[in-house]
N, C-alpha and C positions, 0 to 999 in steps of 0.2 A: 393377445395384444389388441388393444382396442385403439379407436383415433386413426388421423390421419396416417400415418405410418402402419399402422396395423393393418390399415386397404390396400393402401401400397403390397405390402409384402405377401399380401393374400392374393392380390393380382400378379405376382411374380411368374409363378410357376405357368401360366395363362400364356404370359409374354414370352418367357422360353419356349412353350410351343408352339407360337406363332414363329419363332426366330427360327425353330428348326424347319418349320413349314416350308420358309420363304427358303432355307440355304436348299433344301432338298429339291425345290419349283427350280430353282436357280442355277443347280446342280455345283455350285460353286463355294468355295470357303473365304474367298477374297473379301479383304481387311470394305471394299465397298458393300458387296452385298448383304455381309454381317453389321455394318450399318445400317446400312440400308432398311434392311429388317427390322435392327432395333428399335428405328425410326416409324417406322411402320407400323411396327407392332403394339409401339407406344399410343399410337393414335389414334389404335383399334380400340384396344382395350379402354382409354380414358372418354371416348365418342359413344361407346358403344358395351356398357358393363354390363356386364351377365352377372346372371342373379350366384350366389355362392352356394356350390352345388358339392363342392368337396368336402364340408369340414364332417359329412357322413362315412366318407371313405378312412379303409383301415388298409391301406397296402400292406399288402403279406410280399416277400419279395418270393419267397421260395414257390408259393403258386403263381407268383406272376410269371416266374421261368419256367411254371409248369403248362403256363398258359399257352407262353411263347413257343414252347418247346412243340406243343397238341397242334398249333397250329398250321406248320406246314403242311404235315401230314393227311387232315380234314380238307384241305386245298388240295392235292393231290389225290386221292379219294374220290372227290366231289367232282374235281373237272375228271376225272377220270368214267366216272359212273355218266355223268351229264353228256362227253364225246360221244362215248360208246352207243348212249341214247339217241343220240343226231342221228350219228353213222346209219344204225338200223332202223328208223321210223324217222328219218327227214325232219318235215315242218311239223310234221303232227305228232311229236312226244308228247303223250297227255302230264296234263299238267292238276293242279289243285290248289285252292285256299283254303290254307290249315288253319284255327283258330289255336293259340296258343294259352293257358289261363299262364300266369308269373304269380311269383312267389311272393318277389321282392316289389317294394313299396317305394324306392326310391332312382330319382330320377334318373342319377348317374348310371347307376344299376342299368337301370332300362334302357338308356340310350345304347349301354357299352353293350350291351346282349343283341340289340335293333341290329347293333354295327357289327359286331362278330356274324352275325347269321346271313346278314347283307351281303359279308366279303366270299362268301362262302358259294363257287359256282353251284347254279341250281335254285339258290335260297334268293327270297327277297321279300324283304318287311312292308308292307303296302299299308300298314296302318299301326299305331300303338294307339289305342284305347286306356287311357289313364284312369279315367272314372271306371270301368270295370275289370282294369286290372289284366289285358286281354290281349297278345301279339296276334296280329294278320298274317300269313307266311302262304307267297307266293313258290310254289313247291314244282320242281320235274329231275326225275322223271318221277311219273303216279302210277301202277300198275294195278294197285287196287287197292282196300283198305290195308291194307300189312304197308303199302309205302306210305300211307299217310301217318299211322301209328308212328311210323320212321323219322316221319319230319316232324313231328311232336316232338322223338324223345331228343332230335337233333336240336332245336332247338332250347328244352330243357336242361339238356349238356351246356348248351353255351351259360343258360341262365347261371346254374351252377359252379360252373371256372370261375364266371365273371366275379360272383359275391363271396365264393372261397378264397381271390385274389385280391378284392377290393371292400368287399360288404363289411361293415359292422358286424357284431357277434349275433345285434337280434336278426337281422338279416341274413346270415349263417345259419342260425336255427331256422328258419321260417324255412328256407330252402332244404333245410333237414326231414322238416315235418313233411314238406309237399312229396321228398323221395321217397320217404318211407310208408306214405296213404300210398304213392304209385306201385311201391314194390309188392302193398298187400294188395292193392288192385291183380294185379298181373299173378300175383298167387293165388288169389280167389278162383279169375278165370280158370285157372290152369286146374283148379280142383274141381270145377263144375265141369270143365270139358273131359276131365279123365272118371267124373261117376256119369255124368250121362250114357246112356246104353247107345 
């Protein structure tokens, strides 16, 4: 749909999640603050338009509930591992900046990966490098290089969910390619460590 109404309706989906934003801020369903929002919402979006980043996205519903699903779980894990690490070494749980290389070439992509790994206690994206394709990933706890391997493949998981739930096909394969150099990577090692003497 092209024309003025085709922006409209492309800014739709924008506006409904600003409306769910403001009722959740709000904590409220009342016939004002679902105005309210609308209101709001409208004002953001026609003031303030963002560039069109969706029409790359292919929702899959069945990973997106595979996504939802992974997701408490990785949260409970994490703050789990992250306490434990307070508890036994205080202030000083060492920590690390992982370089992350990404697969995927698109922006959505990369934001929804930034943000999965963000929410995630322990984790925090400190940088996305666009031009070279590259996540930052402020990492704890760090024990030695086996936890930092760790926070690699943790954020490569997220990469992963995100384009199997959202990615286009080529971006589905790209991420295909990058698993399966990893998995002969990891099986090269494992052959050179078991003929070395």
């Amino acid at each position: 749909m092209t024309g003025r109404p085709g922006r409209v309706l492309r800014r739709l989906p924008v506006l409904l999640w600003l409306l769910v934003l403001w009722v959740v801020l709000w904590a409220s369903l009342s016939w004002v603050v679902v105005l309210g929002g609308l209101v709001v919402g409208a004002v953001a979006v026609a003031a303030f338009p963002m560039p069109e980043v969706g029409s790359r996205a292919r929702p899959r519903p069945l990973r997106l509930l595979q996504l939802a699903a992974r997701m408490p779980g990785d949260l409970v894990v994490s703050a789990v591992r992250v306490g434990w690490a307070a508890v036994r070494q205080g202030p000083r749980v060492p920590a690390a900046v992982v370089e992350v290389p990404l697969a995927s070439d698109s922006d959505l992509l990369v934001t929804a990966t930034a943000v999965l790994t963000t929410v995630s206690p322990g984790s925090l994206v400190l940088e996305i490098d666009r031009a070279r394709g590259q996540l930052y990933v402020h990492v704890l706890p760090v024990a030695g290089p086996r936890a930092v391997e760790d926070g690699r493949r943790m954020v490569r998981a997220n990469e992963r969910a995100v384009v199997l739930a959202l990615g286009p096909r080529s971006e589905v394969r790209a991420v295909a390619r990058a698993l399966h150099a990893e998995r002969e990577r990891r099986g090269s090692r494992g052959t050179n460590r078991e003929g070395s003497p």
